[in-house]
BAMAR-790237 format. One record per atom (N, C-alpha, C): residue in three letters; x, y, z. Coordinates in steps of 0.05 Angstrom, whole numbers, padded with zeros to 5 digits, always signed. Layout:
BAMAR-790237
alaXYZ...
//
This chain:
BAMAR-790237
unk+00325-00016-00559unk+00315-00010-00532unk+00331+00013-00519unk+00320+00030-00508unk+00318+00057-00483unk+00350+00043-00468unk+00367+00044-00466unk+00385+00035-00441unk+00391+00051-00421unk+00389+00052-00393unk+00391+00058-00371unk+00408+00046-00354unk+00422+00063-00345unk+00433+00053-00306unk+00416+00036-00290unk+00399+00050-00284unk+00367+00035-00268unk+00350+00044-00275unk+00327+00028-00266unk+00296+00021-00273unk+00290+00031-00245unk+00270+00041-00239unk+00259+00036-00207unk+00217+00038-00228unk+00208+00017-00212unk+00186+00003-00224unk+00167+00021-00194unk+00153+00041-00194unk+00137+00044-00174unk+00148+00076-00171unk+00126+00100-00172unk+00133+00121-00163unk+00116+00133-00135unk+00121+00121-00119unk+00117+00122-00094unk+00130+00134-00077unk+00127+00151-00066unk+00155+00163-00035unk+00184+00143-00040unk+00180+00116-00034unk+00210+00107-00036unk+00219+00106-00058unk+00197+00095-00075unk+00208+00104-00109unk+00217+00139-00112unk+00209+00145-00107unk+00218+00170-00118unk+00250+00183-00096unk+00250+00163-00068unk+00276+00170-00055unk+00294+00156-00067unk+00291+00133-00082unk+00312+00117-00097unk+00318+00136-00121unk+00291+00144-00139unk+00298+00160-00154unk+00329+00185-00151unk+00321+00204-00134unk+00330+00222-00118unk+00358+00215-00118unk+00360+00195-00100unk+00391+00188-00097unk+00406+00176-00116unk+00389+00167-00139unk+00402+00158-00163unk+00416+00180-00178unk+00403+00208-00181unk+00405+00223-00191unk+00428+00246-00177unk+00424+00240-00153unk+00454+00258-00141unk+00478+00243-00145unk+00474+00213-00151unk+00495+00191-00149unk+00505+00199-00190unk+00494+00213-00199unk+00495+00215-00228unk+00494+00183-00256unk+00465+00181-00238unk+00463+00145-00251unk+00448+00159-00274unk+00445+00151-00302unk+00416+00154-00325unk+00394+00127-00311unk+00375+00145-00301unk+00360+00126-00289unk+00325+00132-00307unk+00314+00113-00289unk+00278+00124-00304unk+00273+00106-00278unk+00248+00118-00276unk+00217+00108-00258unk+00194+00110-00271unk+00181+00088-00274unk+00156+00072-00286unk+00142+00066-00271unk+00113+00081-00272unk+00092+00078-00257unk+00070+00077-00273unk+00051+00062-00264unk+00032+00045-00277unk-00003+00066-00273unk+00008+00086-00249unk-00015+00103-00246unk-00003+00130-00243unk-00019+00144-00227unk-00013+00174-00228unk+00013+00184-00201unk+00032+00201-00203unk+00048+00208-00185unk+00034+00193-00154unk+00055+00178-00139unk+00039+00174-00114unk+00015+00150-00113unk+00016+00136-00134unk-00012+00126-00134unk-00028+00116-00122unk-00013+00097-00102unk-00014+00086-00071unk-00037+00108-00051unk-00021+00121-00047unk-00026+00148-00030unk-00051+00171-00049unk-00052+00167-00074unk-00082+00171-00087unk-00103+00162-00074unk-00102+00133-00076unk-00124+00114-00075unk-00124+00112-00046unk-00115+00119-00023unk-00124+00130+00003unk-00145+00138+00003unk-00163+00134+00028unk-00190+00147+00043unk-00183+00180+00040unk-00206+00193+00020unk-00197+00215+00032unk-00199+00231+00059unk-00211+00224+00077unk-00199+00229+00099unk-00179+00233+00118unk-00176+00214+00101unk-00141+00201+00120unk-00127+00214+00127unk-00116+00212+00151unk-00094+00219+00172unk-00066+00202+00172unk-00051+00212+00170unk-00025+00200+00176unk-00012+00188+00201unk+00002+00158+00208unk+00000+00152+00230unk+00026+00174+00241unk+00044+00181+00222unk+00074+00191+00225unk+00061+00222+00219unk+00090+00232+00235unk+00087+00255+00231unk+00101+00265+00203unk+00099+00293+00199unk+00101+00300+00172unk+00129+00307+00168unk+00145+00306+00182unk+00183+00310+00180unk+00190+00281+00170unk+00175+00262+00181unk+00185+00235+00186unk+00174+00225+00153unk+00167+00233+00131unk+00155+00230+00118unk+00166+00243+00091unk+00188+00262+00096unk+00201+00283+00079unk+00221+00263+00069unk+00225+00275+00044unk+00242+00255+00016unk+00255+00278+00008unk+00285+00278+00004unk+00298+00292-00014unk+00314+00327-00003unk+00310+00324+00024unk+00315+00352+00030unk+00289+00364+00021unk+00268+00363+00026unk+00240+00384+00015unk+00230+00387+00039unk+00225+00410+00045unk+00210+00408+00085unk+00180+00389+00074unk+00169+00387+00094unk+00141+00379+00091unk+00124+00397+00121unk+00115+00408+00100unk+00092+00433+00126unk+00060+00425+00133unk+00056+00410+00147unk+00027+00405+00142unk+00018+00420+00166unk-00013+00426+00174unk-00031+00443+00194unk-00025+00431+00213unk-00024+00404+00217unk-00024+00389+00252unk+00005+00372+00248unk+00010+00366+00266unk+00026+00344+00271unk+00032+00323+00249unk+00001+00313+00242unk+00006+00293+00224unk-00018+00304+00198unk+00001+00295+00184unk-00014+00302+00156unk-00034+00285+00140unk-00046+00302+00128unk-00073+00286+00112unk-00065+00276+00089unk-00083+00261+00080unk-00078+00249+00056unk-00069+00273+00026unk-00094+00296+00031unk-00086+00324+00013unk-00060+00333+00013unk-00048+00338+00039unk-00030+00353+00041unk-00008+00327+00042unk+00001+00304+00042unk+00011+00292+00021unk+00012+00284-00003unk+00005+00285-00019unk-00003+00291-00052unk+00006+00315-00062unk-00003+00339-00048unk+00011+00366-00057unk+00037+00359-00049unk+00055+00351-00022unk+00078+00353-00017unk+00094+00333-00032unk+00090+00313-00042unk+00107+00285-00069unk+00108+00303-00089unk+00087+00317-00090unk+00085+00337-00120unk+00101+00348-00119unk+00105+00371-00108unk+00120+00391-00089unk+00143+00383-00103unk+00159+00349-00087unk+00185+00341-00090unk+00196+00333-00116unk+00172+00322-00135unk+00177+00328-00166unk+00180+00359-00179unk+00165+00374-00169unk+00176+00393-00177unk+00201+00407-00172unk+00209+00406-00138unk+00235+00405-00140unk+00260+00390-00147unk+00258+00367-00158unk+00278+00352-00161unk+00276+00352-00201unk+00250+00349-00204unk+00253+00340-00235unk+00254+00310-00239unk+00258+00291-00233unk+00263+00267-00231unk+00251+00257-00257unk+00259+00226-00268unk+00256+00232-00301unk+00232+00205-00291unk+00205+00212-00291unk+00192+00191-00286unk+00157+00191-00311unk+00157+00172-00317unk+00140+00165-00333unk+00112+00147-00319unk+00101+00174-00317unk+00064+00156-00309unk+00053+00151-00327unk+00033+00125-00310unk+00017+00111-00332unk+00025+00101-00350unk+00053+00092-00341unk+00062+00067-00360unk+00074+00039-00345unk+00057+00026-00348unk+00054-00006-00331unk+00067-00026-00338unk+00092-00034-00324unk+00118-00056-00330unk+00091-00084-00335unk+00101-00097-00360unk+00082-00128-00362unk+00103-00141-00356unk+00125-00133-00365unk+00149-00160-00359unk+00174-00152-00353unk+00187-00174-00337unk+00211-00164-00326unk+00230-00183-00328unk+00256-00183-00349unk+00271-00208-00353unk+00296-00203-00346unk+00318-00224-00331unk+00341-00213-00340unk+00358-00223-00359unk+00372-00218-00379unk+00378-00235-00410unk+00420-00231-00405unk+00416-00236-00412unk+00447-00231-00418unk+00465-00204-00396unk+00463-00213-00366unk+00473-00189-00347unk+00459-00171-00349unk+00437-00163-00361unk+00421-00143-00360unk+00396-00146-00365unk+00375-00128-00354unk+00349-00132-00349unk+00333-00115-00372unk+00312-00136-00384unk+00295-00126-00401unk+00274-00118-00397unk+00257-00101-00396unk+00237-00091-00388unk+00217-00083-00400unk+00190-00093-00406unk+00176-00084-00441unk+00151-00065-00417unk+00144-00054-00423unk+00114-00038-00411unk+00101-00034-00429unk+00077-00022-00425unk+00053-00022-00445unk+00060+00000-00471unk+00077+00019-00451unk+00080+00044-00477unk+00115+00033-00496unk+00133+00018-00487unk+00150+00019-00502unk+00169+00005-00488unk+00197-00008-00488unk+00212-00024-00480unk+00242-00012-00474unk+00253-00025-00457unk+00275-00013-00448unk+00302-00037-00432unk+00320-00023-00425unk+00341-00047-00416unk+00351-00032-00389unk+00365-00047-00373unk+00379-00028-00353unk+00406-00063-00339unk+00416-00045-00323unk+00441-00047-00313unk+00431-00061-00274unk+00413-00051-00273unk+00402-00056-00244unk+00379-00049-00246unk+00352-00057-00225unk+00321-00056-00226unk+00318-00048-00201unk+00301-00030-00192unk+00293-00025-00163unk+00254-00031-00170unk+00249-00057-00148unk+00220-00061-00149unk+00212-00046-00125unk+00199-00018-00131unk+00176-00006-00111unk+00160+00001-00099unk+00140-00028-00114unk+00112-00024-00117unk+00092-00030-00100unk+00104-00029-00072unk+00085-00029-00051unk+00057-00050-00050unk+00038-00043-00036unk+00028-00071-00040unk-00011-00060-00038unk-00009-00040-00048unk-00043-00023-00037unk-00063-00031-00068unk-00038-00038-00087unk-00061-00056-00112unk-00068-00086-00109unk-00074-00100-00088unk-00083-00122-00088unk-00094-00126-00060unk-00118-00121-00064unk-00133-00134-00036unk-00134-00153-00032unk-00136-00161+00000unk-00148-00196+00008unk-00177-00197+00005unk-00178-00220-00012unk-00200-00219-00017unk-00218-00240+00004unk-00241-00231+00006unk-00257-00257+00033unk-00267-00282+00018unk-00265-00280-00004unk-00265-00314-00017unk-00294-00322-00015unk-00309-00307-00014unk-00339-00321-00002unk-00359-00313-00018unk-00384-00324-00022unk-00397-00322-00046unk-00415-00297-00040unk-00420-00276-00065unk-00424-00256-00065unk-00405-00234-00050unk-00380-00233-00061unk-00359-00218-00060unk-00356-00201-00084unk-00366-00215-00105unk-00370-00198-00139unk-00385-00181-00134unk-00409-00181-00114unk-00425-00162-00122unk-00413-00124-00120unk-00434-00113-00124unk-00419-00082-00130unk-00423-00068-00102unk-00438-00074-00088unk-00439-00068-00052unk-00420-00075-00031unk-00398-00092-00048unk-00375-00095-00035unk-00348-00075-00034unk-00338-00063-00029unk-00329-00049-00031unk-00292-00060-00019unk-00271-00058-00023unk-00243-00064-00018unk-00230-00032-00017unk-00237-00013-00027unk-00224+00011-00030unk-00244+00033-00017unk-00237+00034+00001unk-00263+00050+00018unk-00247+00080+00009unk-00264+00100+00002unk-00258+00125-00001unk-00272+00148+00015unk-00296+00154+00002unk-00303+00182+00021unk-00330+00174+00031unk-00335+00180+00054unk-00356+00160+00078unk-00386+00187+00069unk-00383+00208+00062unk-00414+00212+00050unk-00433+00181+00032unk-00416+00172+00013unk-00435+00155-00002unk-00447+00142+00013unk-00441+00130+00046unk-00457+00108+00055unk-00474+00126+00080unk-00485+00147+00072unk-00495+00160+00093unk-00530+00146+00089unk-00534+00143+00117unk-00562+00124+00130unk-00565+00098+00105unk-00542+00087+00106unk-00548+00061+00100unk-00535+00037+00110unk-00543+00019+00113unk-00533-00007+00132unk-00509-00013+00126unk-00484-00017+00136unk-00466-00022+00132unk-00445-00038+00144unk-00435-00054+00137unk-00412-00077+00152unk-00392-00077+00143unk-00371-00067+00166unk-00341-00064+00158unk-00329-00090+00172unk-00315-00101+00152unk-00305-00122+00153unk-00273-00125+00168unk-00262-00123+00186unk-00233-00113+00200unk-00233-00097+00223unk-00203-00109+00234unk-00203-00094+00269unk-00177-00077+00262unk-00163-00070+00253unk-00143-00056+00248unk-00154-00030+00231unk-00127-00005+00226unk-00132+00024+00222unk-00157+00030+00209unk-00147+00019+00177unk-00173+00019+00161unk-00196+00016+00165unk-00211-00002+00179unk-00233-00011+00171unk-00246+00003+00206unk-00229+00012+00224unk-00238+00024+00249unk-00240+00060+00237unk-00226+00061+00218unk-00227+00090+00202unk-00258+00092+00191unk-00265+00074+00172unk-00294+00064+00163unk-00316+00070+00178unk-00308+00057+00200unk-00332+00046+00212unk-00339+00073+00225unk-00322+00092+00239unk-00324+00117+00252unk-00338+00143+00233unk-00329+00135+00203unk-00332+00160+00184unk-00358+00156+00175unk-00360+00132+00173unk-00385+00123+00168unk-00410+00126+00182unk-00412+00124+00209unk-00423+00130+00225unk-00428+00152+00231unk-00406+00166+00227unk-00416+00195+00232unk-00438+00212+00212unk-00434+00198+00194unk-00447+00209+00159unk-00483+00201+00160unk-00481+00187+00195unk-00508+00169+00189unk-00515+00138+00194unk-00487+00128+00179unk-00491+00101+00165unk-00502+00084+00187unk-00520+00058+00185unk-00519+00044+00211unk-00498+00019+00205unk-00478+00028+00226unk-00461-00002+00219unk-00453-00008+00240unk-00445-00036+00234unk-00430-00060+00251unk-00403-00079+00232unk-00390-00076+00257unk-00364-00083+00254unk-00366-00119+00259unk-00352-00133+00234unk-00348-00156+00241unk-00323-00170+00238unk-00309-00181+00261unk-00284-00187+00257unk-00273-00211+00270unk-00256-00226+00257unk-00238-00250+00263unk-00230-00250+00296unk-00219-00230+00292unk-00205-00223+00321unk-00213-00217+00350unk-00206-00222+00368unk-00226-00220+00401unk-00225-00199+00404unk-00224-00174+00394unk-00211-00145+00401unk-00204-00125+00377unk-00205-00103+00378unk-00193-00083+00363unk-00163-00087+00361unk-00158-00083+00339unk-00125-00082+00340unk-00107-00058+00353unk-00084-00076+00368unk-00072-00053+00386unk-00066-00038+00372unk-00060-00049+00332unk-00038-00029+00311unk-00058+00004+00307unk-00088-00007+00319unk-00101+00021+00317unk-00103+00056+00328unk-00097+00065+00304unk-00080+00097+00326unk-00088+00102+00349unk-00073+00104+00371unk-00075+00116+00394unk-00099+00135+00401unk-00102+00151+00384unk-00130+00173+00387unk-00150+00171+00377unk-00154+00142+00358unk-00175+00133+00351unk-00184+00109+00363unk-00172+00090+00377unk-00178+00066+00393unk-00194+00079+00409unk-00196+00094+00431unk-00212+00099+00451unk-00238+00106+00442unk-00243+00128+00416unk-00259+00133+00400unk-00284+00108+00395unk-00263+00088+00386unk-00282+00061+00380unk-00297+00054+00392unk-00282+00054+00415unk-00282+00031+00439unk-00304+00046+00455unk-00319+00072+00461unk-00329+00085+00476unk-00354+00080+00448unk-00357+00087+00428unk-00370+00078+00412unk-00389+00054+00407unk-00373+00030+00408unk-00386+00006+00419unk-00384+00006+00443unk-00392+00016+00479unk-00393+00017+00491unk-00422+00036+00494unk-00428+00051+00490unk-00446+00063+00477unk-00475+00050+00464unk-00461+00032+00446unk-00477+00020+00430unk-00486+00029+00410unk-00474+00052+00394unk-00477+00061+00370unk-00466+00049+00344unk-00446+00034+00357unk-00437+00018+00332unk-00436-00005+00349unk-00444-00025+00331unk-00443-00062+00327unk-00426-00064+00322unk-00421-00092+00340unk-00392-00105+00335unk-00400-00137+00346unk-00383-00150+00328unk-00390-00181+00328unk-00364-00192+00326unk-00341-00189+00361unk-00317-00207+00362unk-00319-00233+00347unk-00296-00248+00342unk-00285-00274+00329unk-00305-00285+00315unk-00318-00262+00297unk-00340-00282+00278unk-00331-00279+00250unk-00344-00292+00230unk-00341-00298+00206unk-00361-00294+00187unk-00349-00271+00163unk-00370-00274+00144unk-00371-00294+00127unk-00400-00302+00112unk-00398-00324+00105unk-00418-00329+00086unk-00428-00305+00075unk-00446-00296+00054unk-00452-00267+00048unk-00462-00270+00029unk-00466-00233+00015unk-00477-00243-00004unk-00506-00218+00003unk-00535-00229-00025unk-00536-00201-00023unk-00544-00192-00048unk-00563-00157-00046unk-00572-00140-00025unk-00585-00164-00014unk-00604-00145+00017unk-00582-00156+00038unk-00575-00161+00041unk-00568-00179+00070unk-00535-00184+00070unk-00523-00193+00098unk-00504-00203+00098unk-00515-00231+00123unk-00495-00253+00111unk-00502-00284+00134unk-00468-00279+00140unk-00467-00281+00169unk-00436-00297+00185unk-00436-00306+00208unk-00428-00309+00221unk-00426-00336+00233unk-00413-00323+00265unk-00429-00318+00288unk-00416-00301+00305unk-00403-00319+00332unk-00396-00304+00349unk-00376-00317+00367unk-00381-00343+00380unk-00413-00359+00384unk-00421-00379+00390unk-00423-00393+00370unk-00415-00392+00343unk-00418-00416+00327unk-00451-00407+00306unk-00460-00392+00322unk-00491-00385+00305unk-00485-00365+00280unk-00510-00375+00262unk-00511-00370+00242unk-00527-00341+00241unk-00515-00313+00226unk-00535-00296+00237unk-00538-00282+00205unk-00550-00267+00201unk-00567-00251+00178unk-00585-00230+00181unk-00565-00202+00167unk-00571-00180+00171unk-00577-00167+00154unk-00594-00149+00149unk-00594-00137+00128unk-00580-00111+00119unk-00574-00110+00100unk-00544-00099+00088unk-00541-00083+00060unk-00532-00061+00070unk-00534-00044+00039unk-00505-00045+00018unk-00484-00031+00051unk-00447-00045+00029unk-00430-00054+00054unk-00422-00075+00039unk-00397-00078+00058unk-00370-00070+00054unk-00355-00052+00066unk-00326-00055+00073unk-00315-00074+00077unk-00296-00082+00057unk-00283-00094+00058unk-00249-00094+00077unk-00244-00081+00094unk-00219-00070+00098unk-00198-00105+00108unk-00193-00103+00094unk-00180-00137+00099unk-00153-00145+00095unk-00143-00115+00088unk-00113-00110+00079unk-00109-00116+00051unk-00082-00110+00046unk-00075-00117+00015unk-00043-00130+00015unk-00041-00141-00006unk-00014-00160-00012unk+00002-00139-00034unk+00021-00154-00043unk+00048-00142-00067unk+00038-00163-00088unk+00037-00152-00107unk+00045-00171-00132unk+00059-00193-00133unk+00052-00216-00114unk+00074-00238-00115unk+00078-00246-00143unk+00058-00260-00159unk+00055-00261-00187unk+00086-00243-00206unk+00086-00221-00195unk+00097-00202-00220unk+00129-00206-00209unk+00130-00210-00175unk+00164-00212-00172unk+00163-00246-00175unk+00160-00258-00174unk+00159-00285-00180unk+00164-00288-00208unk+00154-00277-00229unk+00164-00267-00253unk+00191-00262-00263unk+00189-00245-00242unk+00225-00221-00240unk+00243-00248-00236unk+00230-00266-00212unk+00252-00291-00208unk+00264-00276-00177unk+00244-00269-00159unk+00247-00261-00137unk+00242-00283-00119unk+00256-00299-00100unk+00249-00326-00079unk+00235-00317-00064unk+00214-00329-00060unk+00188-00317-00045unk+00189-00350-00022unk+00188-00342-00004unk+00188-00365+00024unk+00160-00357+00036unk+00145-00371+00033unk+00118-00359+00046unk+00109-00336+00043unk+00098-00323+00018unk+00094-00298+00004unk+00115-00278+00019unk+00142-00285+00031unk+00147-00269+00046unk+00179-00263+00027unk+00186-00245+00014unk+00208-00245-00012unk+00233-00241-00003unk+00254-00252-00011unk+00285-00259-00004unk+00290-00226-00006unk+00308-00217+00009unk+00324-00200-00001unk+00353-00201+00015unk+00379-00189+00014unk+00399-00179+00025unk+00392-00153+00050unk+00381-00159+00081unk+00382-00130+00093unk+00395-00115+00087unk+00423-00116+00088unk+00452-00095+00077unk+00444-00093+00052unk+00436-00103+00029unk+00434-00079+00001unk+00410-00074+00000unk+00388-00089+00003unk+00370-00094-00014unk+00360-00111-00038unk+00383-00122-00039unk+00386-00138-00066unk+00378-00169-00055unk+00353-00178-00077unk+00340-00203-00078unk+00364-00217-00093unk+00353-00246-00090unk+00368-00272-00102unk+00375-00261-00134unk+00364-00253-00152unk+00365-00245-00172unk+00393-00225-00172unk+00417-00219-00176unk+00432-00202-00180unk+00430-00180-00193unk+00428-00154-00179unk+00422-00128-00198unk+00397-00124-00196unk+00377-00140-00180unk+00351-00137-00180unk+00347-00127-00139unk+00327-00102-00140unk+00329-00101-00108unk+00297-00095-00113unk+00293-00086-00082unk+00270-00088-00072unk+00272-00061-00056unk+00258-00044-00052unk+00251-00014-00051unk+00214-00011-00024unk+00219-00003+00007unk+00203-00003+00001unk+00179-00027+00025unk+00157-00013+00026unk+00135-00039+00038unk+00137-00067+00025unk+00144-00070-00002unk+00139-00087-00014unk+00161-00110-00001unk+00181-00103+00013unk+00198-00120+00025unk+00189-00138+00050unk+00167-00134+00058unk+00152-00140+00073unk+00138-00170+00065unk+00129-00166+00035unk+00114-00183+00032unk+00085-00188+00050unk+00078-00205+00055unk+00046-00212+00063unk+00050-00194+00086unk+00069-00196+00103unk+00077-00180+00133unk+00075-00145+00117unk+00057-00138+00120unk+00049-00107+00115unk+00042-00081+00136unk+00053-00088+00164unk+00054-00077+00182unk+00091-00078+00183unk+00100-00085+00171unk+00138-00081+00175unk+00144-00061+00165unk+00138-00049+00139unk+00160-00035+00135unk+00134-00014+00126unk+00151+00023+00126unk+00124+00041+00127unk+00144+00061+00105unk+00131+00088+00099unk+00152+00109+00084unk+00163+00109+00110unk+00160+00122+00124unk+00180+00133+00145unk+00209+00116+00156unk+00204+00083+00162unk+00227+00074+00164unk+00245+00054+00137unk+00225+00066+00117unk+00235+00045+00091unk+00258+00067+00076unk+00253+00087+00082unk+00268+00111+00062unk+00298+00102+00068unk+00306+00089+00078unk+00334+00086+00081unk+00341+00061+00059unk+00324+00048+00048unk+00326+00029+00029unk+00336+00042+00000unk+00329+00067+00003unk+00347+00080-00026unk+00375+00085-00021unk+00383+00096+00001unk+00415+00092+00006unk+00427+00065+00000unk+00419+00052+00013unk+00424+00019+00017unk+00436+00012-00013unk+00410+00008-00029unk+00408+00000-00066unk+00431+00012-00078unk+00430+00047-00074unk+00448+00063-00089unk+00485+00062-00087unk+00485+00045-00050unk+00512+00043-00046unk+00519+00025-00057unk+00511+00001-00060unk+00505-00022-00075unk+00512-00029-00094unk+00499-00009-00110unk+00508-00006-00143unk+00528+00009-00147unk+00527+00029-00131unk+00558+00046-00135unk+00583+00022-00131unk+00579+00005-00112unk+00607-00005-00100unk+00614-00030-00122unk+00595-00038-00135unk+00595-00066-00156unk+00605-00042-00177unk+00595-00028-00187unk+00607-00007-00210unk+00634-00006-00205unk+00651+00005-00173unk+00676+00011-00181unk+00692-00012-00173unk+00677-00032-00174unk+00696-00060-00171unk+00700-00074-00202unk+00681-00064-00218unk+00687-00072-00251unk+00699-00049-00261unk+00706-00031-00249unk+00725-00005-00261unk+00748-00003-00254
//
């Protein structure tokens, strides 16, 4: 097996700031990603707007220049690129960790393309590959949608976005504008306050208006081909007819895969050390949104990037205590 200093499992903004600082720290490190540079930040709406501004978002000493204030989903993609190209960083896409052991003081690590060992693990992997799913029958079907992308496909057709927070108030606006006829249905008495500042009012004047539907503290509670059945704020049973639904319902971390690793998970919510980073597991840290666990409004790029200093001092200081 490959032996390394560190592993960092996720090439994402913090993955790649852990990277970074591994590499000024002069560690033999690797980063293993399971999709393409960024992959997280791929699979974004392309629309998308950034809630942070674009300084607050910079990795590695690389400026980040975007047109407005806050940057698009495009002009982040080019700028991660950007910071691989200036750094070089030794990272391998499209190659997907299956297992993560630690054997004898050190961690074994097999992926799909080939196997390796290391000295310390940084888990990165954010949490945008696993949606919540609504558990309700006709959720299989192919009109459901969890990964909302570019709002032409649902132009003049019926549509129900499922969520009161960024996402699914992103949907419902892009959507609408393209045509679509939709209505918003959600758990909650209200839009969420976490919704950007220059888009809340947007909504809210929207359904005030009456161009977009909205159905406070109700529940979906079926999905057939034509139609959607849920269940609205009086307890009544209602049925609409329906082309796709958005799903925007948020997404989780791989509990499965750190639970594996032998990460203590307390209510999907994962142990770590604030001061290193380092989970119950020794030599094993956490990098990153994924520290969050189910809570996925805590931690963002902008205030997680300090989690690569953290790891790197970490490992430096256990290194010159066995030296």
């Amino acid at each position: 097996m490959k032996r390394f200093d560190l592993i960092i499992i996720g090439a994402g903004p913090i993955g790649m700031a852990t990277a970074i600082e591994a590499q000024q720290k002069g560690l033999n490190y690797l980063v293993l990603e399971k999709g393409c540079l960024v992959n997280s930040l791929y699979k974004y709406p392309t629309n998308m707007t950034f809630f942070s501004s674009s300084e607050n978002l910079e990795i590695g000493a690389v400026p980040f220049l975007s047109n407005n204030v806050r940057p698009t989903r495009p002009e982040a993609l080019e700028y991660y690129r950007r910071v691989q190209t200036s750094h070089q960083l030794q990272i391998h896409l499209f190659e997907e960790v299956t297992s993560l052991e630690k054997v004898d003081h050190q961690f074994e690590v097999v992926t799909t393309k080939d196997a390796y060992t290391a000295a310390s693990v940084v888990i990165a992997t954010g949490f945008f590959d696993f949606a919540n799913l609504l558990q309700i029958e006709g959720e299989q079907l192919p009109k459901v949608i969890h990964y909302y992308d570019d709002p032409h496909f649902y132009a003049f057709s019926n549509v129900v976005v499922v969520g009161a927070a960024n996402s699914a108030i992103d949907a419902a606006l892009q959507t609408y504008r393209k045509g679509a006829n939709v209505t918003l249905i959600m758990r909650e008495g209200a839009i969420s306050d976490r919704v950007k500042y220059w888009v809340k009012p947007d909504i809210e004047n929207r359904i005030k208006e009456g161009a977009i539907a909205v159905h406070y503290e109700s529940e979906l509670l079926e999905i057939t081909p034509k139609s959607v059945k849920f269940k609205n704020q009086v307890g009544e049973v209602v049925e609409i007819d329906n082309d796709f639904v958005l799903a925007m319902t948020g997404y989780h971390p791989n509990f499965a895969f750190l639970e594996a690793a032998g990460v203590q998970l307390t209510d999907q919510i994962p142990f770590y050390d604030p001061q290193t980073n380092e989970t119950n597991v020794e030599g094993l840290y956490l990098a990153g949104v994924v520290c969050g666990g189910k809570i996925t409004n805590e931690w963002f790029i902008e205030n997680s990037i300090i989690h690569a200093e953290r790891i790197l001092g970490d490992i430096l200081n256990k290194r010159s205590e066995v030296f």
